[in-house]
N, CA and C of each residue as an Amber inpcrd file, in Angstrom:
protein
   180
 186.6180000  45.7690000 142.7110000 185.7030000  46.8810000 142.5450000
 186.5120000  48.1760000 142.6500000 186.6410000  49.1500000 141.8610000
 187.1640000  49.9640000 141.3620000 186.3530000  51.5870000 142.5650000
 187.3830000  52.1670000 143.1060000 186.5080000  53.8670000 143.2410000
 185.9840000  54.2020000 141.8980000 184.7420000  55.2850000 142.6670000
 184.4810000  55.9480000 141.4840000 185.0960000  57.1310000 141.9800000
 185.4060000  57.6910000 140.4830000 186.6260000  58.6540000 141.1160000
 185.7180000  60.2270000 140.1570000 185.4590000  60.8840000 141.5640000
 184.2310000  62.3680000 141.0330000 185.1040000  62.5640000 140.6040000
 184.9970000  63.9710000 139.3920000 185.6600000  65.2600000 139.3970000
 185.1660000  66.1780000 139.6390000 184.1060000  66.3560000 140.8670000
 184.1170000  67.7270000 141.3950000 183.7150000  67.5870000 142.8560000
 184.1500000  68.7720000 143.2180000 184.0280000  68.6590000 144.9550000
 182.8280000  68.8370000 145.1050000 182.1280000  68.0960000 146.2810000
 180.6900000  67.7220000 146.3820000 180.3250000  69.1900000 147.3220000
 181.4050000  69.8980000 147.7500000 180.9300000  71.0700000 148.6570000
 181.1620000  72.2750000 148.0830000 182.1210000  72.6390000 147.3120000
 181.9250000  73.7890000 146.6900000 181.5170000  73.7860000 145.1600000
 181.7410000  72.1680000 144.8070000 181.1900000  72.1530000 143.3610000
 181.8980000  73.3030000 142.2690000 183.1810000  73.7670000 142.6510000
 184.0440000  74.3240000 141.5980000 185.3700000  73.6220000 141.4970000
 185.9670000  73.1930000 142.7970000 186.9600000  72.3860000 142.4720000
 187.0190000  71.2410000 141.2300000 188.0370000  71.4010000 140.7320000
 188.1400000  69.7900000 139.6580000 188.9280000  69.0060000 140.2820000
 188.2610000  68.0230000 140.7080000 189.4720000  66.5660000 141.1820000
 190.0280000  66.0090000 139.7130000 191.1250000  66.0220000 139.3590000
 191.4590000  64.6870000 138.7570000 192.1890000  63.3740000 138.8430000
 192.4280000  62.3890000 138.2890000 192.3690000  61.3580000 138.8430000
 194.0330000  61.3260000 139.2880000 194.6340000  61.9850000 139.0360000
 196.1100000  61.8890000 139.4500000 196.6950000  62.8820000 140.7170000
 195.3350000  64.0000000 140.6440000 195.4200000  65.2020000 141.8100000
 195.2080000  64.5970000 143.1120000 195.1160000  65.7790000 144.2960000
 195.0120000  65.3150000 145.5540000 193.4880000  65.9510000 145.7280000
 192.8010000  65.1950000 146.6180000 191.2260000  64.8390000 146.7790000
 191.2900000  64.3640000 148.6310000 190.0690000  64.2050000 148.6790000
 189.9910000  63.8720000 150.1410000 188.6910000  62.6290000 149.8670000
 188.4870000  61.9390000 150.6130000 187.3180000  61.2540000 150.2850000
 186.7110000  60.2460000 151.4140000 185.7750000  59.9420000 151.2380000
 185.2900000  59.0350000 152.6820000 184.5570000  57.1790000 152.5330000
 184.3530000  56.8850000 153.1930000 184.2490000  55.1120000 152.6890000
 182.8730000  55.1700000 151.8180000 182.2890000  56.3240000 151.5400000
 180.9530000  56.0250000 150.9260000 181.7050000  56.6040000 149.9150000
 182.5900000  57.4290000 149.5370000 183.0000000  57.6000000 147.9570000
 182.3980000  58.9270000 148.0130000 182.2000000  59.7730000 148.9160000
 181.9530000  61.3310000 148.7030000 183.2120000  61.9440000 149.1010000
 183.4620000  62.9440000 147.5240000 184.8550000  63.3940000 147.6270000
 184.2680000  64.6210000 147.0730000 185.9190000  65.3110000 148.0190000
 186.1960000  66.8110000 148.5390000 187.4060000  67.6980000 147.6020000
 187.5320000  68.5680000 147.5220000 188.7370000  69.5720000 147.5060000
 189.4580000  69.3850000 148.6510000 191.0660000  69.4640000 148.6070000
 191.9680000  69.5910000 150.1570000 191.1570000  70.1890000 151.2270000
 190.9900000  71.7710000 150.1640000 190.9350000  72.9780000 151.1700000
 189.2360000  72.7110000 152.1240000 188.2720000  72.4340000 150.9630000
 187.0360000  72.0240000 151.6380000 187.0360000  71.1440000 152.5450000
 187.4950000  69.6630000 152.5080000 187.8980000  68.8080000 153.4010000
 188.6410000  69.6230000 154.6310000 189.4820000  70.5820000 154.5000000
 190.5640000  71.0700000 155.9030000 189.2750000  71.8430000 156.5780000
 188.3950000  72.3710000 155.8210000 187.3640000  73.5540000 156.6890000
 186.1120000  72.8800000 157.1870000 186.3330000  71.2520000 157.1300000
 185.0620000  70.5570000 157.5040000 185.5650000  69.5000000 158.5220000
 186.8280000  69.9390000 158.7690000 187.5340000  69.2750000 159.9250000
 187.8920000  67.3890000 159.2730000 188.0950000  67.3730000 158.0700000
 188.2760000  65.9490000 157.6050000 186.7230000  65.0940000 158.3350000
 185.9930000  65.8670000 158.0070000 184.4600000  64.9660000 158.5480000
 183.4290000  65.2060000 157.5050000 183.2980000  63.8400000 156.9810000
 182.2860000  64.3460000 155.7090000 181.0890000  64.9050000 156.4250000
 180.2710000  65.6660000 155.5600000 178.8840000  66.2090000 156.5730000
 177.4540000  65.0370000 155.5550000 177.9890000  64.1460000 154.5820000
 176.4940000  63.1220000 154.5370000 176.4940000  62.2400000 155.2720000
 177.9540000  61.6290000 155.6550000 177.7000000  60.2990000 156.4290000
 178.3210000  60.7450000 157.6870000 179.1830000  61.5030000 158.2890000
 180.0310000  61.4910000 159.7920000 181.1730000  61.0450000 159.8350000
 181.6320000  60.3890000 158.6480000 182.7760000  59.4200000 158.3910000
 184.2550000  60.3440000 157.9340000 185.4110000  59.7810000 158.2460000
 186.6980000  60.6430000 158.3160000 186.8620000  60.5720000 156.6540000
 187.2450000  61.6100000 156.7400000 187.8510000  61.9430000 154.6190000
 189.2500000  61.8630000 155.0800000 189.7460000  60.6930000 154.5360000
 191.0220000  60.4070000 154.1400000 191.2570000  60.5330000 152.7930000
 193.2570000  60.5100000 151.9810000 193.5550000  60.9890000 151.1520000
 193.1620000  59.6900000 150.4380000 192.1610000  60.4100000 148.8480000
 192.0530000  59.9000000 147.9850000 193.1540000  59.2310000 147.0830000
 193.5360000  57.2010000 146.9940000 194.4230000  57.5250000 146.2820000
 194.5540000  57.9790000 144.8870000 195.5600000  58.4570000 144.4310000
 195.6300000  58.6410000 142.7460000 195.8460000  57.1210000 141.9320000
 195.2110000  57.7760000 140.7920000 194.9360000  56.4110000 139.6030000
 196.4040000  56.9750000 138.9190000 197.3510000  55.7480000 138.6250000
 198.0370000  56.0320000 137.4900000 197.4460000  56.3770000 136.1000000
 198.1250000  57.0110000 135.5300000 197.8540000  57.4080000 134.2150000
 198.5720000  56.4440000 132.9440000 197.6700000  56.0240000 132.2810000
 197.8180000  55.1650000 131.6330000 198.3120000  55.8240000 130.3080000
């Protein structure tokens, strides 16, 4: 089973994640910008759960 991999940050909704960039993300698959993730203390605010680094998808 594959991430789904957003391209946009669920908190400021201007960031673009892409799939090779750096992202933050949490076990439910809600993903961040770095900088949003650093100002939310690496704590998602839907579930409570730690945002660790999203990995990158090679590019095919």
């Amino acid at each position: 089973m594959a991430l789904e991999m957003r391209d946009r940050c669920e908190r400021c909704e201007t960031a673009t994640l892409t799939v090779d960039g750096p992202a933050r993300i949490c076990t439910y698959e809600c993903s961040f910008c770095v900088p949003c993730a650093d100002a939310m203390g690496d704590v998602c605010p839907n579930c409570g759960g730690e945002l660790a680094p999203r990995p990158r998808r090679a590019l095919a």
